[in-house]
VEXVO-149356 format. One record per residue (C-alpha): residue number from 1; residue in three letters; x, y, z. Coordinates in Angstrom, 2 decimals. Each point is the difference from the previous one (the first is absolute). Layout:
% VEXVO-149356
+------+------+---------+---------+---------+
! resi ! resn !      c1 !      c2 !      c3 !
+------+------+---------+---------+---------+
!  NUM !  Ala !       X !       Y !       Z !
...
+------+------+---------+---------+---------+
END
This chain:
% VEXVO-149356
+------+------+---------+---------+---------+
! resi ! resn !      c1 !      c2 !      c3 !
+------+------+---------+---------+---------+
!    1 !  Unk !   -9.35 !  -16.81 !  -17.27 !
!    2 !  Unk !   -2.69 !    0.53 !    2.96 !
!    3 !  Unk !    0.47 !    3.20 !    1.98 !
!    4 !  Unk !   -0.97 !   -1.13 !    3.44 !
!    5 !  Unk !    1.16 !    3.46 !    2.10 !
!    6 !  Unk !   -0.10 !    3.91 !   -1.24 !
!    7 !  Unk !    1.46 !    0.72 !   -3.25 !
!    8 !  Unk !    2.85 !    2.61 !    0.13 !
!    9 !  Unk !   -1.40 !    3.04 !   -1.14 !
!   10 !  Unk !    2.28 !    1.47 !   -2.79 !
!   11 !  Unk !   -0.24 !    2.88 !   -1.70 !
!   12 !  Unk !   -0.95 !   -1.83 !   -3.35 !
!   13 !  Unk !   -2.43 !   -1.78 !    1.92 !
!   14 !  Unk !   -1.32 !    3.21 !    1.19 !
!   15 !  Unk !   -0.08 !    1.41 !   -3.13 !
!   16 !  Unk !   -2.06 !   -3.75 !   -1.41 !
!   17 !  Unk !   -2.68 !    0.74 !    2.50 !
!   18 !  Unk !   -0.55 !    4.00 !   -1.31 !
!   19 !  Unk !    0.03 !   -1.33 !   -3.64 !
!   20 !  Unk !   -2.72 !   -2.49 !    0.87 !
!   21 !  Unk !   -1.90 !    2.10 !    1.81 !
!   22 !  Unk !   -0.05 !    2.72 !   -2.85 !
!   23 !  Unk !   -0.62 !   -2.65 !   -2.77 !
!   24 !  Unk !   -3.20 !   -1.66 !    2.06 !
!   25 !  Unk !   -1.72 !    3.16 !    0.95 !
!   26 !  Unk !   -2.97 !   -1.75 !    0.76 !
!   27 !  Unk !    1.52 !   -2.55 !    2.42 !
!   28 !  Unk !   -0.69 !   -0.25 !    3.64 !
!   29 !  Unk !    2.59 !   -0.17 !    2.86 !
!   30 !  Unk !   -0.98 !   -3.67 !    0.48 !
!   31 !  Unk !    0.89 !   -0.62 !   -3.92 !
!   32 !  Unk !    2.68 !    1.87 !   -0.12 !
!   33 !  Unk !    1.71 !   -1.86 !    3.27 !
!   34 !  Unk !   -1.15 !   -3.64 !   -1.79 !
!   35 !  Unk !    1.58 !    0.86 !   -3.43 !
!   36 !  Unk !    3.21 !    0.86 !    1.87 !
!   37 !  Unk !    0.08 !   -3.42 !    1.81 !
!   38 !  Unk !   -0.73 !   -1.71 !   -3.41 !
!   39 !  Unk !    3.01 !    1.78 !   -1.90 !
!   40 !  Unk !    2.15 !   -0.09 !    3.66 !
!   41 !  Unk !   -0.67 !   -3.85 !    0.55 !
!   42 !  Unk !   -0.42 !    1.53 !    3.51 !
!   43 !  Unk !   -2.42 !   -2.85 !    1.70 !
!   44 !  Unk !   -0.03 !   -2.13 !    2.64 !
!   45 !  Unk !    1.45 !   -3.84 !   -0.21 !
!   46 !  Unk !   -3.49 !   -1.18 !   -0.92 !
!   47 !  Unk !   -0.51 !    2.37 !   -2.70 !
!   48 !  Unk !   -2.29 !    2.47 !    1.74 !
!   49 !  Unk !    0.74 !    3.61 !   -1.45 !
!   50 !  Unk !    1.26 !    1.96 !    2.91 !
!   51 !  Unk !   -2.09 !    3.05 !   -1.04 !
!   52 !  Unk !   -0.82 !    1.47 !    3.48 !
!   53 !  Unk !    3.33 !    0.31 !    0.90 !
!   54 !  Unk !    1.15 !    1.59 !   -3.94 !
!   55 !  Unk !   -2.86 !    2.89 !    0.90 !
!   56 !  Unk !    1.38 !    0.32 !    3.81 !
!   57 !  Unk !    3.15 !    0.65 !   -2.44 !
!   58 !  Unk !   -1.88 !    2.31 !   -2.37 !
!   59 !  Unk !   -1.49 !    2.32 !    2.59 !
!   60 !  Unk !    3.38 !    0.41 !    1.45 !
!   61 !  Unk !    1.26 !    1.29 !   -3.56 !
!   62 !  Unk !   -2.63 !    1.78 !   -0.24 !
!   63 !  Unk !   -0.18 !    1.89 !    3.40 !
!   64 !  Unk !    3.88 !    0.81 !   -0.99 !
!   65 !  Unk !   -0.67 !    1.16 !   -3.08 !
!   66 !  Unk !    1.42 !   -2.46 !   -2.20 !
!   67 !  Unk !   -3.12 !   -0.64 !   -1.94 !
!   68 !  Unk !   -3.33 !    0.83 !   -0.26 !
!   69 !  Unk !   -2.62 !   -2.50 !    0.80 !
!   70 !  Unk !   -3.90 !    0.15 !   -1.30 !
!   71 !  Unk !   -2.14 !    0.89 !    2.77 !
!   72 !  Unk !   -1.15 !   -2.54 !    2.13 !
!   73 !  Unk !   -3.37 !   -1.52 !   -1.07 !
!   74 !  Unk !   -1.40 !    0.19 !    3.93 !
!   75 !  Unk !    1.42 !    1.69 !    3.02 !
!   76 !  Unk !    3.40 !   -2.04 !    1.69 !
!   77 !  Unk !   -1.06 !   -1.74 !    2.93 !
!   78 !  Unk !    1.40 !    1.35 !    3.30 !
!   79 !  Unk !    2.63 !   -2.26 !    1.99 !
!   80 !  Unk !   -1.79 !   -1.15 !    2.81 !
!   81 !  Unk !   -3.67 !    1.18 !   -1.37 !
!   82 !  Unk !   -2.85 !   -2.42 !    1.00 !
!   83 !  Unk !   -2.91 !    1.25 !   -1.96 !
!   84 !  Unk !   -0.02 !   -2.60 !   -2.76 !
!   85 !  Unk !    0.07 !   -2.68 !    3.25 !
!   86 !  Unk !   -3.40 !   -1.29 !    1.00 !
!   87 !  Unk !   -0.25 !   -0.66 !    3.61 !
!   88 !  Unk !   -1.89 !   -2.97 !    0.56 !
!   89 !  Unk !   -2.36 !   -0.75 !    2.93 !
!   90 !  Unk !    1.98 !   -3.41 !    1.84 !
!   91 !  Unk !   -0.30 !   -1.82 !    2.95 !
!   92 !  Unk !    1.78 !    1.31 !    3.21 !
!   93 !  Unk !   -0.95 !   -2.70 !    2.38 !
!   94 !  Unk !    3.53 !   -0.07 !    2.45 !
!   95 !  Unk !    2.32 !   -2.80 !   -0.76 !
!   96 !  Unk !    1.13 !   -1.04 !    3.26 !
!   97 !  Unk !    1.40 !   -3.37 !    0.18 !
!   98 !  Unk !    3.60 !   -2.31 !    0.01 !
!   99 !  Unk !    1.75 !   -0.35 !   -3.49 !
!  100 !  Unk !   -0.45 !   -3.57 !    0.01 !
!  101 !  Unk !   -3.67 !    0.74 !   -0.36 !
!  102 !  Unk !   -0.27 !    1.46 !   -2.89 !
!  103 !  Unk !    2.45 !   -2.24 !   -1.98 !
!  104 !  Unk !    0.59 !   -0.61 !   -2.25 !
!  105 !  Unk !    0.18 !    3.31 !   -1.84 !
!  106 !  Unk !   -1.07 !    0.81 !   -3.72 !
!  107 !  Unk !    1.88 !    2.16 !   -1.74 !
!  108 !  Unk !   -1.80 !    1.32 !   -3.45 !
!  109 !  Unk !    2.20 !    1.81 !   -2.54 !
!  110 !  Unk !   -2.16 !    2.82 !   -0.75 !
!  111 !  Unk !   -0.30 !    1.03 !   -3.50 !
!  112 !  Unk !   -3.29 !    1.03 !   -1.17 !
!  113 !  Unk !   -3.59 !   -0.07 !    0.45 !
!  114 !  Unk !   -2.12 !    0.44 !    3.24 !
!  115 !  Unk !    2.98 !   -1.27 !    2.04 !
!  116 !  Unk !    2.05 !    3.33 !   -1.26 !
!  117 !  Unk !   -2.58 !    2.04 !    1.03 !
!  118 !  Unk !   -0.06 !   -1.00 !    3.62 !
!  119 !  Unk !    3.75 !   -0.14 !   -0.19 !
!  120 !  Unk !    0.56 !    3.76 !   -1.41 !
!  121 !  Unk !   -3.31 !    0.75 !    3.04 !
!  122 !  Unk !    1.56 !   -1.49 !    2.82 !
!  123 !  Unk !    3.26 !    1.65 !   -0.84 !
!  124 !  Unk !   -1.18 !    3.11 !   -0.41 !
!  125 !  Unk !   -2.43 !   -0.08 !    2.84 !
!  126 !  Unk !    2.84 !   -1.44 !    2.44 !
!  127 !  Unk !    3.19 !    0.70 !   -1.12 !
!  128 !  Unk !    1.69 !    3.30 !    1.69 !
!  129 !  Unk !    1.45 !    0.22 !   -3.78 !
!  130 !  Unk !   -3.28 !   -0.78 !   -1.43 !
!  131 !  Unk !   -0.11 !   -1.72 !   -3.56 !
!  132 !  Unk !    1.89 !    1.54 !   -2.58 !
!  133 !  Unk !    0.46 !   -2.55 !   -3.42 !
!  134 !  Unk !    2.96 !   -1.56 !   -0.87 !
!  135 !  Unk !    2.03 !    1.36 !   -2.92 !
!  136 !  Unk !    1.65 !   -2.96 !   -1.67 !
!  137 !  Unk !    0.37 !   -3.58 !    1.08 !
!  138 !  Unk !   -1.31 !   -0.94 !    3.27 !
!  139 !  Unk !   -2.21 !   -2.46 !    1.87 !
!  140 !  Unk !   -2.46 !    0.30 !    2.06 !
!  141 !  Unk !   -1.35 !   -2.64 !    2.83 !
!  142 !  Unk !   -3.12 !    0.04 !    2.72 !
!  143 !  Unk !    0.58 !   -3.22 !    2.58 !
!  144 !  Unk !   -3.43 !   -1.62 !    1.16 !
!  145 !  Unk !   -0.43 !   -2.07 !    3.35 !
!  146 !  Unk !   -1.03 !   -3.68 !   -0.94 !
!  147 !  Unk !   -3.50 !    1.08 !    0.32 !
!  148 !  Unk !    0.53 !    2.58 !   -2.74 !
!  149 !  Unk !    0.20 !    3.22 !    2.35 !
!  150 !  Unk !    2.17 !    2.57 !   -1.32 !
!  151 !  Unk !    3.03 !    0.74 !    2.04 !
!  152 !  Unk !    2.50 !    2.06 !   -1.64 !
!  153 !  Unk !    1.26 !    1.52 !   -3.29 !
!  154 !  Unk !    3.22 !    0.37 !   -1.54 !
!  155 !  Unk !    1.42 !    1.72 !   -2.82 !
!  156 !  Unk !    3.17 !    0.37 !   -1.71 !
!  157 !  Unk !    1.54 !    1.89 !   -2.74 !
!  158 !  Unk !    3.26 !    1.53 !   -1.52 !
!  159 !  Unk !    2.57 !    0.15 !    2.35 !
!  160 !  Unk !    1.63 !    3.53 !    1.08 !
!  161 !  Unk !    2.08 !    1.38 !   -3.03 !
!  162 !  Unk !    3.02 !    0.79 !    2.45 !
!  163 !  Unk !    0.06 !   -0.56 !    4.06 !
!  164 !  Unk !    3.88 !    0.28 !    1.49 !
!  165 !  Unk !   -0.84 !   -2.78 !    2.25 !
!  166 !  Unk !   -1.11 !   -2.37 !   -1.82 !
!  167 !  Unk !    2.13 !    0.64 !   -2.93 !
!  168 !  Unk !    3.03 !   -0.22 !    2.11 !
!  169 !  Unk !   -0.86 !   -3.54 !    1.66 !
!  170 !  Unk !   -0.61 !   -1.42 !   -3.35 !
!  171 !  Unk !    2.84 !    1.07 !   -1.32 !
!  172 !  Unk !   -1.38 !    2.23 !   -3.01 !
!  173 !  Unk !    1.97 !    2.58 !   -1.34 !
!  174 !  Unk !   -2.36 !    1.96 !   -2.74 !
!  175 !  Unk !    0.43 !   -2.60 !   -3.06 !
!  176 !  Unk !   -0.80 !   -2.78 !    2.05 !
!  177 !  Unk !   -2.86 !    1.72 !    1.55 !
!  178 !  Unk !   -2.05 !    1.04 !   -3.51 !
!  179 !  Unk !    0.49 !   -3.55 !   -1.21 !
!  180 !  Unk !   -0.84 !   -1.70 !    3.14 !
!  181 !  Unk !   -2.94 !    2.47 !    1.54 !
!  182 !  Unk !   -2.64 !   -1.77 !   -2.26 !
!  183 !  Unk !    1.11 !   -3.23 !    1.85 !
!  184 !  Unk !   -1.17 !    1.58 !    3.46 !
!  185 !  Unk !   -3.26 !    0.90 !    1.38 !
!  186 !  Unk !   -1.85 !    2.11 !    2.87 !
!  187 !  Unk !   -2.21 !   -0.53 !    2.27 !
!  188 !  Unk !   -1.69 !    3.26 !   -0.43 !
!  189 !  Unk !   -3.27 !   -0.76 !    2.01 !
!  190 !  Unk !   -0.64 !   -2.65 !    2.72 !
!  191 !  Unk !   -2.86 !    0.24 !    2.19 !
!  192 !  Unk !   -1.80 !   -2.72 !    2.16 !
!  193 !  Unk !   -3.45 !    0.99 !    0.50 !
!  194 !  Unk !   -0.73 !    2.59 !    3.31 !
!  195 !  Unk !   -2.51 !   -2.24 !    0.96 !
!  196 !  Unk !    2.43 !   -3.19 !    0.10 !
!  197 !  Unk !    2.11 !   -0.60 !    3.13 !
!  198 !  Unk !    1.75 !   -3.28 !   -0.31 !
!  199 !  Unk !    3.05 !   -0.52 !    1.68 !
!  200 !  Unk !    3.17 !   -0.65 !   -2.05 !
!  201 !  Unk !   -2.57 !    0.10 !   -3.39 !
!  202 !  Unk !    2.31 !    3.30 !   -1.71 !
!  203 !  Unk !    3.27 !   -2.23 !    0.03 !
!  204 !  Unk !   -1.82 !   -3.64 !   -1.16 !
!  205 !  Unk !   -1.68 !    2.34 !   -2.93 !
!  206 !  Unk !    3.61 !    1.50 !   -0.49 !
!  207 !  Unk !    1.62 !   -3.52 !   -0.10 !
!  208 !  Unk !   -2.48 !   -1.87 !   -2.29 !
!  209 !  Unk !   -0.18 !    2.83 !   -2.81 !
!  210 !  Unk !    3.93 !   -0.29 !    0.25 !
!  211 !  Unk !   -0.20 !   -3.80 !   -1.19 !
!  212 !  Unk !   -2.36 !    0.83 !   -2.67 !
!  213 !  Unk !    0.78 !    3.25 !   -1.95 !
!  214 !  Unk !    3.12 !   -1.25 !   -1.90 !
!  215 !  Unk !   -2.50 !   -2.26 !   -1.75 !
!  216 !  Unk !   -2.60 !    2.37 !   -0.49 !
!  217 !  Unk !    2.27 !    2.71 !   -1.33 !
!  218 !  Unk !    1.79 !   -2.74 !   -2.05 !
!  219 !  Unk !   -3.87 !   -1.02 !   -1.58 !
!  220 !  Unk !   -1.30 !    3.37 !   -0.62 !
!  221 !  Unk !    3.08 !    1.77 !   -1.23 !
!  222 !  Unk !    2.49 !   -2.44 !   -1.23 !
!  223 !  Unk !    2.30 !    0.92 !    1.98 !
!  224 !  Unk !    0.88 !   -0.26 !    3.79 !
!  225 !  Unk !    0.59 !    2.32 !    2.88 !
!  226 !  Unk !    2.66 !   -0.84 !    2.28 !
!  227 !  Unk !   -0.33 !    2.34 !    3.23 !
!  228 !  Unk !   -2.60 !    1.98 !    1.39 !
!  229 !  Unk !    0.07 !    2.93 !    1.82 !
!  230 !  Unk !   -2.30 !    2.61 !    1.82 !
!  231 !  Unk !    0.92 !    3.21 !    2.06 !
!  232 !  Unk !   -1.84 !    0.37 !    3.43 !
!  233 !  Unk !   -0.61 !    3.42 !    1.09 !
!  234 !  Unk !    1.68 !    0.01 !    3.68 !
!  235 !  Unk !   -2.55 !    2.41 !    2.23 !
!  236 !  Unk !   -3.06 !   -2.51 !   -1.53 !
!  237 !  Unk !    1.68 !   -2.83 !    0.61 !
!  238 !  Unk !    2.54 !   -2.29 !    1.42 !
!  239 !  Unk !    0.10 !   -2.64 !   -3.01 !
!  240 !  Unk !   -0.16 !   -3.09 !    2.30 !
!  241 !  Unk !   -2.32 !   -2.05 !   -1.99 !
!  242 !  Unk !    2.99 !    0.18 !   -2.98 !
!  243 !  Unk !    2.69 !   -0.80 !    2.72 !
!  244 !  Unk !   -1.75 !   -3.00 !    1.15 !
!  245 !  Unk !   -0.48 !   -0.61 !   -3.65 !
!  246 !  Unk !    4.09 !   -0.16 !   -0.14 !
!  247 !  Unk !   -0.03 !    2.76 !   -2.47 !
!  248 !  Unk !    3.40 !    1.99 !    0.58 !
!  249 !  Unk !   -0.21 !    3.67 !    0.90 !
!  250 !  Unk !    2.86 !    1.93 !   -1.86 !
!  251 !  Unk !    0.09 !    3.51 !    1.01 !
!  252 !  Unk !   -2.27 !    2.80 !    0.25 !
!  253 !  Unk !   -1.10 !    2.90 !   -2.44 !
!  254 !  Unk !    1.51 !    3.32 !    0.90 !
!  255 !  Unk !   -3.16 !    1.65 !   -1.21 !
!  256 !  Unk !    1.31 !    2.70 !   -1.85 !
!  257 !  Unk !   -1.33 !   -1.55 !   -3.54 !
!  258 !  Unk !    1.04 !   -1.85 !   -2.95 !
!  259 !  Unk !    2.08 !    3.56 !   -1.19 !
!  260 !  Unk !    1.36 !    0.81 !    3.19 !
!  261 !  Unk !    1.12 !    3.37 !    0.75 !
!  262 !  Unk !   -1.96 !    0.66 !    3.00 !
!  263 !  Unk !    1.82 !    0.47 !    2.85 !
!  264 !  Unk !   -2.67 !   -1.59 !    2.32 !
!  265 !  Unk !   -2.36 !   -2.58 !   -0.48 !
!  266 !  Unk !   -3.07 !    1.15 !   -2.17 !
!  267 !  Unk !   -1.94 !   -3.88 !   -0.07 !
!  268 !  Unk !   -0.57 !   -2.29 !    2.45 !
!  269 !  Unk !    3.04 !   -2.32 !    0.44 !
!  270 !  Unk !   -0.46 !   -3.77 !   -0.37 !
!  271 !  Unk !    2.26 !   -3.15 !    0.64 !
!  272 !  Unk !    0.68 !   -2.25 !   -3.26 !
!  273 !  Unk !   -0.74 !   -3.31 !    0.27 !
!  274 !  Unk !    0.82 !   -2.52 !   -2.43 !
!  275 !  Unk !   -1.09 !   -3.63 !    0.03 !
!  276 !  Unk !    1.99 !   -2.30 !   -2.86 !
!  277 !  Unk !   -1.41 !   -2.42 !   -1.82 !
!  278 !  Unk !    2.91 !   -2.31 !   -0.85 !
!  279 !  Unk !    3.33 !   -0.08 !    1.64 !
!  280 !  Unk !    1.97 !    0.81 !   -2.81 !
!  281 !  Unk !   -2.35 !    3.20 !   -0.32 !
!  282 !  Unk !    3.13 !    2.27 !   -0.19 !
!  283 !  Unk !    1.23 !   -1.46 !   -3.17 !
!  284 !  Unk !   -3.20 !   -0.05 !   -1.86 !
!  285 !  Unk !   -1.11 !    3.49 !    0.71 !
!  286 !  Unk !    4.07 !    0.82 !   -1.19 !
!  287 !  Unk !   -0.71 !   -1.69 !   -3.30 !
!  288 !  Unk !    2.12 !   -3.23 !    1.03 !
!  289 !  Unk !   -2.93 !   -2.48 !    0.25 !
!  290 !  Unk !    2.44 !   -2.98 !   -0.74 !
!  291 !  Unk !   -2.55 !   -2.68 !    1.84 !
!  292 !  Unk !   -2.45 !    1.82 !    1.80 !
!  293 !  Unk !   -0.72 !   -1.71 !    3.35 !
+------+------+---------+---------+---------+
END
């Protein structure tokens, strides 16, 4: 049987990973993490070895002491570093106009190639978050005017691991929540070009990737996503382009951090939105899929 979401680490399991580790000597981290996905079954509903995430779980055994991993082959890249992204020379030519103009958009699922480097540059160049890759599944779009200007670019990846809000409104309690997560995602980066001022353009690029990424999930993962979500930091902005995209604000972060404990808030504090993708969005993320409408 597949393992779609985290294994429960057991002690014997523990105790698998330092045998392997001391009988391969002369594995790398990146073999290591594979073999244990083989022998796990832990992979994705299209067969796809979920090794990144196994060695996100290896470093954290590791860093507690569990086991003892080979040293890494080349240095960890940092969270938000940009030095592997090459920043590419582009036109900035203002894009002042009505919608209606520039329809009808393209929108290019980014993947590879020299499209993915101008994606990763324009991120990283624009972005207040600038680019930092996506661990695990996620897709990736840049919309293009109908004369093949770029516009905007989108990305979205795992969804949080555990927000109150958001939990709450679904109705997760902490079962529901590890099977259904992988049938989430986030809109971790959305940025519309500083050079672009279009009226209403955020919310018709918000609206047309909404009736699209079911299907592209669905095709490149073989499996769907249900809801999205994405968490607005409140002094950068006022999230109307997702309100007048009808996704449904939920709450707000208290800031204090994913272990709490802080008596004030340590992070910025951002409203949850949410946007479902079917109406019956509550039962399929609770594991009751029944017919999924």
């Amino acid at each position: 049987m597949e393992c779609r979401t985290r294994p429960k680490i057991t002690e014997d399991r523990v105790e698998e990973i330092r045998n392997l580790i001391t009988e391969n000597p002369d594995w790398n981290r990146t073999k290591i993490s594979k073999h244990i996905c083989r022998i796990w079954n832990w992979q994705s509903p299209n067969g796809q070895l979920k090794d990144i995430s196994c060695r996100d779980m290896l470093r954290e055994l590791d860093k507690a002491g569990r086991i003892t991993l080979p040293a890494p082959q080349s240095p960890s890249r940092k969270c938000g570093s940009s030095d592997k992204v090459n920043h590419l020379e582009h036109d900035t030519t203002p894009v002042e106009s009505k919608l209606s103009l520039l329809r009808p958009l393209r929108i290019s699922k980014v993947s590879a190639g020299k499209e993915l480097v101008l994606f990763k540059s324009l991120i990283d160049q624009y972005h207040y978050l600038g680019y930092d890759r996506a661990i695990g599944e996620n897709m990736k779009y840049i919309v293009y005017s109908c004369n093949d200007k770029p516009l905007s670019c989108l990305m979205f990846g795992s969804a949080a691991w555990s927000c109150r809000q958001r939990d709450s409104f679904i109705g997760w309690g902490k079962t529901d929540r590890m099977r259904g997560l992988s049938l989430m995602t986030n809109n971790s980066r959305f940025l519309v070009l500083p050079w672009v001022n279009v009226p209403h353009l955020a919310s018709h690029i918000l609206s047309l990737i909404s009736r699209k990424i079911l299907d592209d999930w669905q095709l490149k993962y073989g499996h769907p996503v249900y809801c999205l979500e994405t968490f607005v930091e409140t002094k950068r902005f006022r999230g109307v382009c997702y309100r007048a995209a009808n996704w449904v604000r939920v709450g707000s972060t208290t800031g204090r951090g994913r272990n709490g404990g802080h008596k004030n808030a340590i992070l910025p504090i951002k409203d949850v939105y949410l946007y479902p993708l079917v109406s019956s969005f509550r039962q399929a993320l609770c594991g009751r899929e029944g017919d999924v409408r």
